[in-house]
C-alpha positions in Angstrom: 0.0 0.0 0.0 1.5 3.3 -0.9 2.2 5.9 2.0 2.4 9.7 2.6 3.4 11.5 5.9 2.0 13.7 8.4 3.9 16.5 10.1 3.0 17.6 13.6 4.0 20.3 15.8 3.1 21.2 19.3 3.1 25.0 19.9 5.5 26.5 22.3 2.9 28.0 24.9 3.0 28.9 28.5 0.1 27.4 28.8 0.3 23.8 29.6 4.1 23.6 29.3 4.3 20.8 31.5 1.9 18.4 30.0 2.6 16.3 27.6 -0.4 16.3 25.0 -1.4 13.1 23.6 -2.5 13.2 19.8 -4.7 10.5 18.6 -5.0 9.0 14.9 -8.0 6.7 13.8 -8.8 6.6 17.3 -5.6 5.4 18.8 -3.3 7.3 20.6 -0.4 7.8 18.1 2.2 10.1 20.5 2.5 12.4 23.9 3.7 15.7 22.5 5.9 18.2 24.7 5.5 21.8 24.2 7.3 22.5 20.9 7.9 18.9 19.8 7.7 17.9 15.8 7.5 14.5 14.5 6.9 13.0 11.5 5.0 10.0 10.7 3.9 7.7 8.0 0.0 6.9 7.1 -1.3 4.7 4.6 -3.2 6.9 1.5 -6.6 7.5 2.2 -8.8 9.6 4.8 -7.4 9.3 8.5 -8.8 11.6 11.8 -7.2 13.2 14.4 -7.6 14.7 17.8 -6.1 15.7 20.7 -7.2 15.1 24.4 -6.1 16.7 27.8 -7.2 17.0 31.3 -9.0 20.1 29.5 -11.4 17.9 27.0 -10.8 16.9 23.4 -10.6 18.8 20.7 -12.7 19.0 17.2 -11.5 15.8 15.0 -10.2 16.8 11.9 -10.6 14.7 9.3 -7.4 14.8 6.6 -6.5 12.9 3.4 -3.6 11.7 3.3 -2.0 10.9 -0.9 0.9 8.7 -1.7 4.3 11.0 -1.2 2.4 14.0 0.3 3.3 15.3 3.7 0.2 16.9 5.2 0.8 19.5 8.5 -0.7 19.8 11.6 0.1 22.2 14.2 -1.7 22.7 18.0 -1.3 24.2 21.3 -4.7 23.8 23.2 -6.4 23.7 19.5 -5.6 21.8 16.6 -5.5 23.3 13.2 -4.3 21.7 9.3 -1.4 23.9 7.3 -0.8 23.1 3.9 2.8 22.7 2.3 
């Protein structure tokens, strides 16, 4: 099955700054994010959702689509929002 990636970044906030923010994908948690962490990861091609949840809640799930050699990027602090490359 061909692959793409997904960028994401945790905003550097004061905010929180101790926390480490879990980010779930499909409904699994996929990694605990410290404030201003970046990772990249690979996903199959296709239409994925992610979310992240605190002590504070859970946010919107944002529903992306990922295509074979595309990097998709996601930034959040306490919100969660899609920038395109």
């Amino acid at each position: 099955m061909e692959t793409g990636k997904i960028t994401i970044k945790r905003d550097i906030q004061f905010k929180g700054k101790w926390w480490k923010i879990p980010v779930y994908l499909d409904g699994e948690k996929l990694y605990k994010f410290k404030t201003g962490e970046e990772r990249t990861f690979d996903l199959t091609e296709g239409e994925h959702q992610i979310y992240i949840k605190s002590g504070m809640g859970k946010s919107n799930v944002m529903n992306i689509i990922v295509n074979k050699n595309e990097t998709k990027q996601i930034d959040f602090g306490f919100t969660i929002r899609y920038k395109s490359r």
